[in-house]
C-alpha positions in Angstrom: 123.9 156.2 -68.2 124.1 152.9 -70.3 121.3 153.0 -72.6 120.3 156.5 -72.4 120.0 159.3 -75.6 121.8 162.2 -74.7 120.4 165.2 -76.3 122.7 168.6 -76.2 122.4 171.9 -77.5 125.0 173.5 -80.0 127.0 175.1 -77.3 128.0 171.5 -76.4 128.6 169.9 -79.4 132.1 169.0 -79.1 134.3 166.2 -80.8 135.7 164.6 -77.6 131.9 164.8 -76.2 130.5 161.3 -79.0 133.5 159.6 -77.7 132.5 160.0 -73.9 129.2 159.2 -74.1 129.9 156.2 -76.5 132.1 154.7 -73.5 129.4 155.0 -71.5 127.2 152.6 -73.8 124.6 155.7 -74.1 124.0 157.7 -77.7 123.9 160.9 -78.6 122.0 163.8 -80.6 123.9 167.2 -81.1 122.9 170.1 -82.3 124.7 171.2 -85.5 125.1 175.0 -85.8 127.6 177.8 -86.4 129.7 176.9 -84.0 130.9 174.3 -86.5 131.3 176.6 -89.8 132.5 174.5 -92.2 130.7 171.6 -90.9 127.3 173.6 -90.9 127.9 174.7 -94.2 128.6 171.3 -95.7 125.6 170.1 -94.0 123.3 172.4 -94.4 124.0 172.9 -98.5 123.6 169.5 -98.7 120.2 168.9 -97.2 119.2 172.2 -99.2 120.5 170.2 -102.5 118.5 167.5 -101.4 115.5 169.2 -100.5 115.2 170.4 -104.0 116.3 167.7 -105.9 113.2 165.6 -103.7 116.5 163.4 -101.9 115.7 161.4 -105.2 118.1 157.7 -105.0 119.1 159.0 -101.8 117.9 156.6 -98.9 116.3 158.7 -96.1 114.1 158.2 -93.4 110.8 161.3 -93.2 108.6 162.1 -90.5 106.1 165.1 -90.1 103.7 166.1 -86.6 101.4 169.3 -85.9 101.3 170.3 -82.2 99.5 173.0 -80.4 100.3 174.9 -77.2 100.6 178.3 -75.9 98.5 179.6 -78.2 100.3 178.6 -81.0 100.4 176.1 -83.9 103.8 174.4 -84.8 104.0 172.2 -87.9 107.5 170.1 -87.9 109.2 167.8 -90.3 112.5 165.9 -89.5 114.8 164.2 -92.8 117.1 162.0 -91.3 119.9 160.6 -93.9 122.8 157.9 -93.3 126.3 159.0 -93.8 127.2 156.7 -95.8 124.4 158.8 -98.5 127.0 161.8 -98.1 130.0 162.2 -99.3 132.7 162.5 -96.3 131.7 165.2 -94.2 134.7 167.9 -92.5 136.2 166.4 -90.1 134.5 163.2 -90.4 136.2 160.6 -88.5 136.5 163.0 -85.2 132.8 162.5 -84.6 133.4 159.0 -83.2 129.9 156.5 -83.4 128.2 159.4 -86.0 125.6 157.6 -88.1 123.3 160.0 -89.4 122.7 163.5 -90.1 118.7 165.2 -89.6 117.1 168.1 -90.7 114.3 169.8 -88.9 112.1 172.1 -90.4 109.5 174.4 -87.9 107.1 176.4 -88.9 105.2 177.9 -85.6 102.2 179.8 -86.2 101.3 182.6 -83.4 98.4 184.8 -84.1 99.2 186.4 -87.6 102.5 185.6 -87.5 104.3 182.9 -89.3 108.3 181.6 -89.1 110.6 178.6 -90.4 113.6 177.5 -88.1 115.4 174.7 -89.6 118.4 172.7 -87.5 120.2 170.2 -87.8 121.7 167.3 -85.4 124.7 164.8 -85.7 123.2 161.0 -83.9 124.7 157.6 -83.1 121.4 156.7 -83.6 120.1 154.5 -85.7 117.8 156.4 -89.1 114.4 156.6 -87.7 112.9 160.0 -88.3 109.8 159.0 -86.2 112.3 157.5 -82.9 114.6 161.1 -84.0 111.6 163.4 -83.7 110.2 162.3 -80.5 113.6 162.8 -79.0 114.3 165.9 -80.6 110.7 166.8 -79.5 111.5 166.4 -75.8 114.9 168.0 -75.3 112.8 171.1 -76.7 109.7 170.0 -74.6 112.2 170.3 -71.1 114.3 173.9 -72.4 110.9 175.6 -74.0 109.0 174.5 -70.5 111.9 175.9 -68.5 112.6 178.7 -70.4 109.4 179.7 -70.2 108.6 179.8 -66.6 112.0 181.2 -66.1 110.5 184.3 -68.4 106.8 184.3 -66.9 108.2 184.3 -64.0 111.6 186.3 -63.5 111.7 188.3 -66.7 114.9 186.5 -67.8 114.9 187.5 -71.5 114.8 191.1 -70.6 117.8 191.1 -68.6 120.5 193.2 -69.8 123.4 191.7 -67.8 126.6 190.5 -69.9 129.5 191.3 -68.5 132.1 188.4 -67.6 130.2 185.6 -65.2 127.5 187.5 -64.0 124.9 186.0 -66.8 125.6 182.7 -65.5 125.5 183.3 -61.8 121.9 184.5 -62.2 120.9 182.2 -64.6 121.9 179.5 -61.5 120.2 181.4 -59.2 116.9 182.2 -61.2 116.7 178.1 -61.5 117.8 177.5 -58.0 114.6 180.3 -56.9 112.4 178.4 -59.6 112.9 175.1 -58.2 111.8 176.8 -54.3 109.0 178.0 -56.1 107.3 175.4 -57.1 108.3 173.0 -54.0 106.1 175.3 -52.2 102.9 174.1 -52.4 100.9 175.8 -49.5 99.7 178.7 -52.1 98.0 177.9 -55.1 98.9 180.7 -57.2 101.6 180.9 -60.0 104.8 181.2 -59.1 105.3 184.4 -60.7 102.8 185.7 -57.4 104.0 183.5 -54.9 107.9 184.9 -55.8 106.1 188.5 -55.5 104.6 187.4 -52.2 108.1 186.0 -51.0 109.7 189.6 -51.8 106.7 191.2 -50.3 106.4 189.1 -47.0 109.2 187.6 -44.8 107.3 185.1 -43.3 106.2 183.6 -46.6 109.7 183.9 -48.3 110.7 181.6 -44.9 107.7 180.0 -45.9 109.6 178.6 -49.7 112.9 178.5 -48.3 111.3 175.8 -45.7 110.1 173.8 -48.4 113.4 173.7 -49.8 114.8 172.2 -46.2 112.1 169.6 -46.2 112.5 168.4 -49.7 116.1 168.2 -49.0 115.8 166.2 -45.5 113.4 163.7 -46.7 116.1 162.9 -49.3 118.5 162.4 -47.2 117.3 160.9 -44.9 116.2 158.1 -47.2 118.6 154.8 -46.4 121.2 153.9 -48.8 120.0 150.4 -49.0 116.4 149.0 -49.0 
């Protein structure tokens, strides 16, 4: 883990999570939401101030990129500001190794429709908007890929289901299915068909459970030691 970024959505941005991580020689970027009210707000008015004001005298790092995909065009830009350009944030001293706030403004473009998202993360990272972005850019790149397929393939954001664990229990399974599907390899078709197939034929669903065995055999039965 030494030397890694670890990137985390606001569901586990904690204060005793900086202080792990930091023992482990790795940094961290946290998503800053309501979770955190007080926090949020302070944040959030801030960069808002800041924004209009032009983040004149204050020393900032800005970076800006256009990507396409699924059809759509996303414009981003990412502010990242020092601490020490703030004055002291809520709770300040429990986010252990905290160096700089950022700001992320996205405006995705689908067909005639038009939004603005803008978040904000809490880094041990040094202020580099350009280094934050690309990071940023790929913790997205890995939940908006899985998401996704999970979507295409099982429906997920149409499930109803709430009550006490069972959202997670699926959520496990739909990812443990996913991963079968697309180990399977024998069929070239999406795996939105070949999980129709598997429910439609026995000998195919034996078929992607099969490929699940053999992935997991020729792992184990790699040697410890070269």
């Amino acid at each position: 883990m030494a030397g890694c970024i670890i990137t985390i959505d606001a569901m586990g941005t904690q204060t005793a999570i900086p202080s792990q991580i930091l023992n482990a020689k790795a940094d961290y970027v946290l998503a800053l939401k309501g979770n955190h009210p007080k926090l949020y707000g302070q944040v959030k008015n801030w960069f808002e101030q800041q924004l209009y004001q032009g983040f004149k005298g204050i020393i900032h790092s800005y970076d800006k990129r256009v990507e396409k995909g699924h059809h759509r065009t996303e414009k981003r830009q990412f502010w990242c500001v020092p601490i020490s350009q703030q004055q002291t944030l809520h709770n300040q001293d429990n986010w252990v190794g905290l160096k700089c706030l950022v700001m992320i403004v996205r405006v995705p473009h689908l067909w005639n429709q038009t939004t603005r998202e803008v978040q904000f993360s809490l880094t041990s990272l040094n202020c580099d908007s350009h280094n934050l972005g690309q990071v940023i850019r790929l913790h997205w790149g890995v939940e908006n890929g899985l998401h996704w397929s999970l979507d295409v393939t099982f429906c997920e954001d149409a499930c109803h289901v709430r009550t006490g664990h069972e959202p997670q229990n699926l959520a496990l399974l739909r990812r443990i299915a996913l991963n079968a599907l697309n180990l399977e390899q024998s069929l070239k078709r999406s795996n939105r068909q070949k999980s129709n197939g598997a429910a439609m034929d026995n000998n195919y669903m034996l078929t992607v459970l099969s490929a699940c065995l053999s992935q997991h055999y020729d792992e184990t039965s790699q040697p410890a030691f070269q």
